[in-house]
MILO-841813 format. One record per residue (C-alpha): residue number from 1; residue in one letter; chain; x, y, z. Coordinates in nm, 2 decimals, always signed. Example, Ala and Ser with C-alpha at 12.3 -4.5 7.8 and 13.67 -1.06 7.14 Angstrom:
% residues 2
k->1	r->a	c->A	east->+1.23	north->-0.45	up->+0.78
k->2	r->s	c->A	east->+1.37	north->-0.11	up->+0.71
END
This chain:
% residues 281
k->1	r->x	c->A	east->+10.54	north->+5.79	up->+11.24
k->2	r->x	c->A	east->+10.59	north->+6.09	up->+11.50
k->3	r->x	c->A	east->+10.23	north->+6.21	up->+11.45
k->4	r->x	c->A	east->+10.05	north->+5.87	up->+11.45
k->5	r->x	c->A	east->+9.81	north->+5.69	up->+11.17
k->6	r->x	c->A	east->+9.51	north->+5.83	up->+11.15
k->7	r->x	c->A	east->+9.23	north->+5.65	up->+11.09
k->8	r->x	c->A	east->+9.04	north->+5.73	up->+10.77
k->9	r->x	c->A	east->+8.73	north->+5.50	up->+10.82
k->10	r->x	c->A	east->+8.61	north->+5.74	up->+11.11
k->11	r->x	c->A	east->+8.50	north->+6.00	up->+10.87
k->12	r->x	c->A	east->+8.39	north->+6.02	up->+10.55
k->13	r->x	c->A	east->+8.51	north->+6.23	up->+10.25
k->14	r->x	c->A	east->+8.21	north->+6.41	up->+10.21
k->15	r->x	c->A	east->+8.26	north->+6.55	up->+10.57
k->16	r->x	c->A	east->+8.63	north->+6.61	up->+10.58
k->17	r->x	c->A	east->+8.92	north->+6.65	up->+10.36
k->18	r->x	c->A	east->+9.27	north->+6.56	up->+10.38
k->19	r->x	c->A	east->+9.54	north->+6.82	up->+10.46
k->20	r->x	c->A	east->+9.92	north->+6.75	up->+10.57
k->21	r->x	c->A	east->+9.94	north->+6.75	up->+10.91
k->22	r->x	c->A	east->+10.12	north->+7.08	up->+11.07
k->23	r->x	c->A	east->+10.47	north->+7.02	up->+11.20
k->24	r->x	c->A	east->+10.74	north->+7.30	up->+11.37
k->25	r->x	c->A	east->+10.98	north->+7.12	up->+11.26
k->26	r->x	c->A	east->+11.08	north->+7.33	up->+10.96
k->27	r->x	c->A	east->+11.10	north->+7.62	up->+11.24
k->28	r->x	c->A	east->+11.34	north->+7.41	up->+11.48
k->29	r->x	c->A	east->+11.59	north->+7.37	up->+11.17
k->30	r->x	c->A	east->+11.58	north->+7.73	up->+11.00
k->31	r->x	c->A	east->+11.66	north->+7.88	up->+11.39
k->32	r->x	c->A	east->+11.92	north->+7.66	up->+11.40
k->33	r->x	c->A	east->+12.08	north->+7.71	up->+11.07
k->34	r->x	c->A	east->+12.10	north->+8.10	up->+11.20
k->35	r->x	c->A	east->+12.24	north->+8.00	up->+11.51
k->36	r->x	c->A	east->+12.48	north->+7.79	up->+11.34
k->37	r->x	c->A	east->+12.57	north->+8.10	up->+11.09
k->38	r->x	c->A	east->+12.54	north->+8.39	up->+11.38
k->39	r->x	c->A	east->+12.85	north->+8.16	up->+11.56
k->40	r->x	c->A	east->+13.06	north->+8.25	up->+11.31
k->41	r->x	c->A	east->+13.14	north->+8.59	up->+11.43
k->42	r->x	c->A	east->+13.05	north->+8.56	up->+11.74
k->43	r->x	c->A	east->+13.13	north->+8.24	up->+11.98
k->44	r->x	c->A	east->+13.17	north->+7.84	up->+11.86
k->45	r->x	c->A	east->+12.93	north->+7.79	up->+12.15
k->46	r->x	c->A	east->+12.65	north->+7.95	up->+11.93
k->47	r->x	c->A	east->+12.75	north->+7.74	up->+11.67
k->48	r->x	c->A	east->+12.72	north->+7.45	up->+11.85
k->49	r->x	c->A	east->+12.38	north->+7.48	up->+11.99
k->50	r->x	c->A	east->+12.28	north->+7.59	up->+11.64
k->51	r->x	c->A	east->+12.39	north->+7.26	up->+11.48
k->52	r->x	c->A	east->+12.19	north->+7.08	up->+11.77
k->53	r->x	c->A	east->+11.90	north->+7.25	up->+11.69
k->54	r->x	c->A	east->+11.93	north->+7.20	up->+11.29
k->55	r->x	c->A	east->+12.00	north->+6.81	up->+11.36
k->56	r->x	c->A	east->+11.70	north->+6.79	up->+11.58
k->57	r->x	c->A	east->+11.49	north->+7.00	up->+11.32
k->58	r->x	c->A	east->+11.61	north->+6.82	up->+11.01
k->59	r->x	c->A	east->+11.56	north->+6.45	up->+11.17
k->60	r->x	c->A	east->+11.21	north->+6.59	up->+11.32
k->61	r->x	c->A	east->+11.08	north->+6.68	up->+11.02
k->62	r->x	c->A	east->+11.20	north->+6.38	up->+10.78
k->63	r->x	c->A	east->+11.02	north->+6.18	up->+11.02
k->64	r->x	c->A	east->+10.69	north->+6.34	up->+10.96
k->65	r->x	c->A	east->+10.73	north->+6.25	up->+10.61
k->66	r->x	c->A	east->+10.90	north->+5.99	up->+10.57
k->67	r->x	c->A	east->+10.83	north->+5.66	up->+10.48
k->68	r->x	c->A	east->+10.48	north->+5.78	up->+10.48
k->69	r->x	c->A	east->+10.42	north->+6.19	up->+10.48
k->70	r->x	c->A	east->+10.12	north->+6.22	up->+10.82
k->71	r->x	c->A	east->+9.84	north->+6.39	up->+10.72
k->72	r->x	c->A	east->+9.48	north->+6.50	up->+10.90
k->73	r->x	c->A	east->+9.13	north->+6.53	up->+10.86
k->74	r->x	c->A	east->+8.96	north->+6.86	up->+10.88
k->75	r->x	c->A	east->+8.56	north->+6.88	up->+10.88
k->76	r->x	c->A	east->+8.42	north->+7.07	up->+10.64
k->77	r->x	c->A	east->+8.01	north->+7.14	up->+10.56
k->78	r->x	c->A	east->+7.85	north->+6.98	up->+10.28
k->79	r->x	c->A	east->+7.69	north->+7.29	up->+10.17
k->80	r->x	c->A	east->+7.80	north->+7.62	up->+10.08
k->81	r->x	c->A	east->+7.59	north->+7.88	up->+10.27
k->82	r->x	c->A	east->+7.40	north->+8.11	up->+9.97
k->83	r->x	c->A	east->+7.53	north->+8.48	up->+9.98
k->84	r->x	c->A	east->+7.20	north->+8.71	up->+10.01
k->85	r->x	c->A	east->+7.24	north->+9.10	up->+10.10
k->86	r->x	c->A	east->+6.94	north->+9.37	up->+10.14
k->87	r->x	c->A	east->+7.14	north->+9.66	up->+10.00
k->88	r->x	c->A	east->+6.91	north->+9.83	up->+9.72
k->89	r->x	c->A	east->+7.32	north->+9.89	up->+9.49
k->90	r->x	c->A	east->+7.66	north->+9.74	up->+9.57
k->91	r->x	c->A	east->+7.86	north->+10.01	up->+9.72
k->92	r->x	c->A	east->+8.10	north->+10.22	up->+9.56
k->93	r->x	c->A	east->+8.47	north->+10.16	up->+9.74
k->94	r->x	c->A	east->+8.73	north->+10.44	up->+9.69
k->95	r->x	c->A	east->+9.04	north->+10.30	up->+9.59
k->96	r->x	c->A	east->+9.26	north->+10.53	up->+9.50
k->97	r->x	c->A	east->+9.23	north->+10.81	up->+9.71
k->98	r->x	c->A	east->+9.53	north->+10.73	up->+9.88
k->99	r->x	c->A	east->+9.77	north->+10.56	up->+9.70
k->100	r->x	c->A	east->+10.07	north->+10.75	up->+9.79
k->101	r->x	c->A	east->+10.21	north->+10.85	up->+10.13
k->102	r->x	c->A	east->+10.20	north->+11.08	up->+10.33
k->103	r->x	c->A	east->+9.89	north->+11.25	up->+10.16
k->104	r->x	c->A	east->+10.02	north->+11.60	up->+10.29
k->105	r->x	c->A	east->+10.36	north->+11.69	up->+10.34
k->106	r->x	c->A	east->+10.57	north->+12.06	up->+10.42
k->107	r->x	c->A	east->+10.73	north->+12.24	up->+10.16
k->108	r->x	c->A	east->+11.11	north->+12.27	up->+10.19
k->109	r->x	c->A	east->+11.06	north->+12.64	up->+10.29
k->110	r->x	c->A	east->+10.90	north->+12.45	up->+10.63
k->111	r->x	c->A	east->+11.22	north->+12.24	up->+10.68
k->112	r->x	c->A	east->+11.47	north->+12.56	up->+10.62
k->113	r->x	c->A	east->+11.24	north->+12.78	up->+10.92
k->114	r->x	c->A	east->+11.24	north->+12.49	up->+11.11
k->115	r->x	c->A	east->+11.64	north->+12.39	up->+11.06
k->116	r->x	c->A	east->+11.73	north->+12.77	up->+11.16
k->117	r->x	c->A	east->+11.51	north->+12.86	up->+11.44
k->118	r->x	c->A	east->+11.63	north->+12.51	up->+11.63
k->119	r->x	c->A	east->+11.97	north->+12.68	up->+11.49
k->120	r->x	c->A	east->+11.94	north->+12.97	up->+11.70
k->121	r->x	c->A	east->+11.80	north->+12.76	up->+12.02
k->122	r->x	c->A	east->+12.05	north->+12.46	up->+12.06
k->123	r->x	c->A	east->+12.33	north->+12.79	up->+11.98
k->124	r->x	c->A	east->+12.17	north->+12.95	up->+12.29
k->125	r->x	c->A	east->+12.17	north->+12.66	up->+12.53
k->126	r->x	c->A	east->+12.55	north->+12.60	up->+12.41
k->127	r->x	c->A	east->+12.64	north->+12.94	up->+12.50
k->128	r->x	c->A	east->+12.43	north->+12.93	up->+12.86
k->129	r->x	c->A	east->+12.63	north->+12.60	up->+12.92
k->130	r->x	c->A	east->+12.95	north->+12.74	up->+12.84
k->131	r->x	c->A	east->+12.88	north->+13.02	up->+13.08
k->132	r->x	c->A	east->+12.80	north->+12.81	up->+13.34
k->133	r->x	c->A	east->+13.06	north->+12.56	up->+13.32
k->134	r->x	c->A	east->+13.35	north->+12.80	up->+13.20
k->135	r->x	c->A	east->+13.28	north->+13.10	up->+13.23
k->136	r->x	c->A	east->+13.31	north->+13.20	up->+12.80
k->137	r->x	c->A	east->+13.08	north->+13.13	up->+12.56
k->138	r->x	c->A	east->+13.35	north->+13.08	up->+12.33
k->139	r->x	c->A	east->+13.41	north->+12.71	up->+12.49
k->140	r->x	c->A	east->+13.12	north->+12.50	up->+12.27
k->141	r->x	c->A	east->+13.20	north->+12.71	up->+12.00
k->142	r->x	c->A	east->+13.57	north->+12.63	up->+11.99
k->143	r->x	c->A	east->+13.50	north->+12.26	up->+12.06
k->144	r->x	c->A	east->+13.27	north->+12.21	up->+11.77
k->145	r->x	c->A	east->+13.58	north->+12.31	up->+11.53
k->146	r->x	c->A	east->+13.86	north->+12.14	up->+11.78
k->147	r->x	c->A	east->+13.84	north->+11.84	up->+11.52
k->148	r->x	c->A	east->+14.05	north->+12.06	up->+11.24
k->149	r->x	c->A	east->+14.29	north->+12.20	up->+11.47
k->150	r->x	c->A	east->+14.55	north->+11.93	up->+11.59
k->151	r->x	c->A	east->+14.71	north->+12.18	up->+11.85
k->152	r->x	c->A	east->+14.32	north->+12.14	up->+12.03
k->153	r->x	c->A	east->+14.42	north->+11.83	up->+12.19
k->154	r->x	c->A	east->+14.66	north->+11.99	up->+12.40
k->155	r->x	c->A	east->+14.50	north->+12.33	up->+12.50
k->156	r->x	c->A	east->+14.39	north->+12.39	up->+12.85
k->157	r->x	c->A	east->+14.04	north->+12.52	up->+12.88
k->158	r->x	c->A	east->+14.16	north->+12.86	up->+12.95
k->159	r->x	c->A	east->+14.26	north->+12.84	up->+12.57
k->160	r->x	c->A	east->+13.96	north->+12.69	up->+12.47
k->161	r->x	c->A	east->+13.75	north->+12.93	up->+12.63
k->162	r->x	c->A	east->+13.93	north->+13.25	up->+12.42
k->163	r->x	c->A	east->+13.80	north->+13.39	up->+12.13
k->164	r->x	c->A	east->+13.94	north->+13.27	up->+11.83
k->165	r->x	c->A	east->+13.86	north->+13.35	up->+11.52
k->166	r->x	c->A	east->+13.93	north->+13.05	up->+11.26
k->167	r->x	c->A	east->+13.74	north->+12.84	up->+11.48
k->168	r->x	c->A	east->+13.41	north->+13.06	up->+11.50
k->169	r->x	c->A	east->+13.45	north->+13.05	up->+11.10
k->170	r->x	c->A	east->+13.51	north->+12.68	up->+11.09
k->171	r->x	c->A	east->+13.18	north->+12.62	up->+11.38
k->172	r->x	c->A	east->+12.95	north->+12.89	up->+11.25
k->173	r->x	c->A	east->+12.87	north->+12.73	up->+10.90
k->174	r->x	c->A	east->+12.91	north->+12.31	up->+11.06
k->175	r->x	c->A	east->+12.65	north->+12.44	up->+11.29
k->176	r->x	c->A	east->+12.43	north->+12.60	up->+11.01
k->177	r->x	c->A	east->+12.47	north->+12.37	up->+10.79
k->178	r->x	c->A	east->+12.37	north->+12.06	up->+11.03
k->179	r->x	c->A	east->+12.10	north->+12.25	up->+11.12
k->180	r->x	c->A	east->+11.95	north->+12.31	up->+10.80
k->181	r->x	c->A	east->+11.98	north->+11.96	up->+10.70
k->182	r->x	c->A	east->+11.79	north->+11.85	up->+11.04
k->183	r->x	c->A	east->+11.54	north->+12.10	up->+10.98
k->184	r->x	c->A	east->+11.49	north->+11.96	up->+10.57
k->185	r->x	c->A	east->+11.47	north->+11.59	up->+10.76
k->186	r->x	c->A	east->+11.21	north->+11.69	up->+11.00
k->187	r->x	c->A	east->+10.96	north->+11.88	up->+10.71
k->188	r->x	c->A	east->+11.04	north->+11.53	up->+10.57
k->189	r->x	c->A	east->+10.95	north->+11.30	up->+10.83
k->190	r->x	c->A	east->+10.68	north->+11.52	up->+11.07
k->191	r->x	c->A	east->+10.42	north->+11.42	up->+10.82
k->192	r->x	c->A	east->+10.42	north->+11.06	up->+10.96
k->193	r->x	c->A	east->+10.33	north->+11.14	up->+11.29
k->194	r->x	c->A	east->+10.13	north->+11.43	up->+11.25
k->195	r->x	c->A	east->+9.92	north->+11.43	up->+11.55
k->196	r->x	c->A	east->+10.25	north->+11.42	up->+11.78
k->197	r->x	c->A	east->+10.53	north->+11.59	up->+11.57
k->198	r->x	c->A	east->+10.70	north->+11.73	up->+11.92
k->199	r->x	c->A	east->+10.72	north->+11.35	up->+12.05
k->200	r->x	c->A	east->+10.94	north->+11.31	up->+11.70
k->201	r->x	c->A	east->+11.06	north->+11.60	up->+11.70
k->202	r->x	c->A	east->+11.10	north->+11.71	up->+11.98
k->203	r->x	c->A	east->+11.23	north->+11.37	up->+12.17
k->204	r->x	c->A	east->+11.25	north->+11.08	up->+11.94
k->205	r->x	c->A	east->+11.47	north->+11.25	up->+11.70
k->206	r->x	c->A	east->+11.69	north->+11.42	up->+11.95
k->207	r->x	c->A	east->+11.77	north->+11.11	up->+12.18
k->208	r->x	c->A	east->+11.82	north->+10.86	up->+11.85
k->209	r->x	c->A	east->+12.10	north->+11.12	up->+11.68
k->210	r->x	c->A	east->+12.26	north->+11.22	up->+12.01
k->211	r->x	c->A	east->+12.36	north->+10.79	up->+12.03
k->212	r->x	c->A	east->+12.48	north->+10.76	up->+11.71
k->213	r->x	c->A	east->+12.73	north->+11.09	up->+11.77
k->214	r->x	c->A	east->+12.81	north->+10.90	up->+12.09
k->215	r->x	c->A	east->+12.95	north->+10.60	up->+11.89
k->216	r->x	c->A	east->+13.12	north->+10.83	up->+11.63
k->217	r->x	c->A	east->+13.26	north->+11.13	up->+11.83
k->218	r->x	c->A	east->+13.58	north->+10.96	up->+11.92
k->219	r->x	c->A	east->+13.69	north->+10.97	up->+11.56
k->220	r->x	c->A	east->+13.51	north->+11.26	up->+11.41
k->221	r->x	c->A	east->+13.64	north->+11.50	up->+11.74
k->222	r->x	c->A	east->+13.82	north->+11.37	up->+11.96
k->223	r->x	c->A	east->+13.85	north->+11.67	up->+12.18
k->224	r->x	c->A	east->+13.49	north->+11.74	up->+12.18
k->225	r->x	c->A	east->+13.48	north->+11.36	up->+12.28
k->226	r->x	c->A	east->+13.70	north->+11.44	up->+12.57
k->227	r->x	c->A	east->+13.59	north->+11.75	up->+12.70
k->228	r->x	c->A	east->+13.18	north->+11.68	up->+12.65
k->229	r->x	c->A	east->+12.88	north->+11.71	up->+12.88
k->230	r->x	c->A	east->+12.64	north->+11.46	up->+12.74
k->231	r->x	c->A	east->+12.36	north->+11.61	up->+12.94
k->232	r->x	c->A	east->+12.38	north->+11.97	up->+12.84
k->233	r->x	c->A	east->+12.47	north->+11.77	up->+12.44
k->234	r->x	c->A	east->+12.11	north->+11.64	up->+12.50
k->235	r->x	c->A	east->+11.95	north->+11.92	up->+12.65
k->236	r->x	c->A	east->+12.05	north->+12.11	up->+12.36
k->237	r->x	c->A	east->+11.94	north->+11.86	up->+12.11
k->238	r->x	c->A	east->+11.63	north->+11.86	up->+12.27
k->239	r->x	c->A	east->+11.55	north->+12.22	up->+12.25
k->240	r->x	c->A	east->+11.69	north->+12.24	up->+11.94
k->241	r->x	c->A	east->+11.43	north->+11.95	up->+11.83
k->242	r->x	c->A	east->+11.14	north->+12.10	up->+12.02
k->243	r->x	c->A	east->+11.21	north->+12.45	up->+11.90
k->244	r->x	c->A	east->+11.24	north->+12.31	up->+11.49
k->245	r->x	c->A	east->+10.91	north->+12.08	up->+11.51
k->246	r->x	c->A	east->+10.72	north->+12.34	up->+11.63
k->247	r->x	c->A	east->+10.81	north->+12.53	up->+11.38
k->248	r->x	c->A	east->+10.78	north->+12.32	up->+11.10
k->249	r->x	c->A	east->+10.44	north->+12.17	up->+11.22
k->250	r->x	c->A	east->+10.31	north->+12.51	up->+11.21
k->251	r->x	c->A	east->+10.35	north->+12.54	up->+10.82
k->252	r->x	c->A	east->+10.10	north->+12.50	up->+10.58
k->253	r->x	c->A	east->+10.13	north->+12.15	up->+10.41
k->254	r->x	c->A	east->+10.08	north->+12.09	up->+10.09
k->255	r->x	c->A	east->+9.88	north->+11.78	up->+9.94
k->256	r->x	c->A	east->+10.11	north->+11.51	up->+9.72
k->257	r->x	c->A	east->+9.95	north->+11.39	up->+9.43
k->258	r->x	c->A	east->+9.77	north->+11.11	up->+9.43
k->259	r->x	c->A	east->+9.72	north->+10.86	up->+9.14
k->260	r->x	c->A	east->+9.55	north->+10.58	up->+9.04
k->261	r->x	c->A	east->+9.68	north->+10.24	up->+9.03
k->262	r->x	c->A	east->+9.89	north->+10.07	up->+8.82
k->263	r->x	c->A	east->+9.60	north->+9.88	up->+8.66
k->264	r->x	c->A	east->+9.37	north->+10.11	up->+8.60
k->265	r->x	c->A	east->+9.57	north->+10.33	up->+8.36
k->266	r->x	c->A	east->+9.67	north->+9.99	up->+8.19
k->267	r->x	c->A	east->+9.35	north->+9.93	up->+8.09
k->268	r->x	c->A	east->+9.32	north->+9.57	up->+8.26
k->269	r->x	c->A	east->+9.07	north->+9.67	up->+8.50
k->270	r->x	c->A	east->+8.83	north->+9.94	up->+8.60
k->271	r->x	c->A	east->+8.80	north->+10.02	up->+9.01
k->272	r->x	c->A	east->+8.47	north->+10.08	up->+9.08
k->273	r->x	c->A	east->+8.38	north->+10.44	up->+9.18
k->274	r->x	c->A	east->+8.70	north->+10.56	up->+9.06
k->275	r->x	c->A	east->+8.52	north->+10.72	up->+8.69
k->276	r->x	c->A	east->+8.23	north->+10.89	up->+8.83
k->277	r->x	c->A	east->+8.39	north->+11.01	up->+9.10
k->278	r->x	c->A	east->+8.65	north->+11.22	up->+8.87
k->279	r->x	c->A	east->+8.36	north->+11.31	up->+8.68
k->280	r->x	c->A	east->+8.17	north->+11.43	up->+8.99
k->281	r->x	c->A	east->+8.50	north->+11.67	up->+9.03
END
């Protein structure tokens, strides 16, 4: 046996008891069974090593029970130590105080400030950046509605950089839109990190939505995918975020409701505390 005999006359059973001995075994042959499954779509080199490792496992761990399953010896006292405590009454332990999360949050009124103020900033660092670069700050607005006009894929930036009117009506209400939905996700999700909402906001949130448009914005635009400067993109996304948490953090938040557990209006148990608190109220 792989983890030896042990010898049972060199401790009694009033001072130990028997447990199955600990093996990583079981370990060895679920990585491997993933390895073996992650191959699949990946490379028959994975594959390989993951059968290894499942052989090895599954052999490992029939040996350590099989014919005879190993087993050890753990001490444990003879006598169980007598609980005593000097406290006059047992204390009283809140339970359900805070059973849902967050206990605060913003109103949607919070999210809708928040969504068009960041409107207005990440629309002013667009238009600064279009000055800049080219001169009109017609450019990002035309690009962010290049995506329903075919004829965008050939246009020279002089045409880009002209007013036209479809595409302010098509970008105007995409931008406002997105906005307001960021805004409604921040009131959302500034509650969990309420002692830093502009790291979230203003930082977190911005760099983690500006990567996935960088995977998607060859489909959903291509000429915008062409034509884009990632680092005025994130600059604006940034402001955009910084501008939107601060407003939004600034709110008044509203407490959720919080109830009781499930087993308390069942009737199966009674959490101490919890009645003469409410009565107190």
């Amino acid at each position: 046996m792989a983890l030896g005999v042990l010898n049972h006359s060199s401790e009694t059973a009033s001072d130990a008891v028997e447990v199955p001995a600990p093996t990583p075994w079981p370990i060895v042959l679920a990585f491997g069974l993933a390895l073996l499954a992650a191959g699949l779509v990946t490379s028959a080199a994975i594959s390989v090593l993951g059968a290894i490792l499942a052989a090895a496992g599954a052999v490992g761990w029939f040996r350590d029970v099989l014919p005879q399953e190993a087993h050890e010896l753990l001490p444990v006292q003879a006598r169980v130590p007598a609980v005593t405590t000097s406290r006059p009454e047992v204390e009283r332990v809140e339970v359900a105080r805070r059973a849902w999360l967050p206990v605060e949050i913003y109103p949607v009124s919070a999210g809708i400030k928040g969504g068009l103020a960041g409107c207005v900033a990440m629309a002013a660092l667009a238009m600064l950046y279009g000055i800049l670069s080219h001169t009109s700050i017609w450019y990002p607005i035309n690009l962010l509605a290049a995506g329903f006009f075919p004829a965008a894929t050939t246009a020279t930036t002089a045409q880009i950089s002209a007013f036209h009117l479809s595409a302010f009506l098509i970008a105007v209400p995409i931008h406002l839109l997105m906005s307001l939905l960021v805004g409604l996700l921040y009131g959302a999700t500034l509650p969990m990190l309420p002692r830093h909402p502009i790291l979230l906001g203003g930082f977190i949130g911005p760099i983690l939505w500006s990567g996935v448009i960088h995977s998607v914005l060859g489909v959903v635009n291509p000429v915008l995918n062409h034509r884009i400067d990632w680092f005025w993109f994130v600059l604006s996304q940034i402001g955009f975020g910084i501008v939107a948490g601060i407003v939004v953090s600034r709110q008044e938040r509203t407490q959720t409701e919080q109830r009781p557990p499930f087993y308390i209006p069942a009737g199966t148990e009674r959490s101490p505390g919890w009645g003469e608190d409410r009565e107190r109220e």
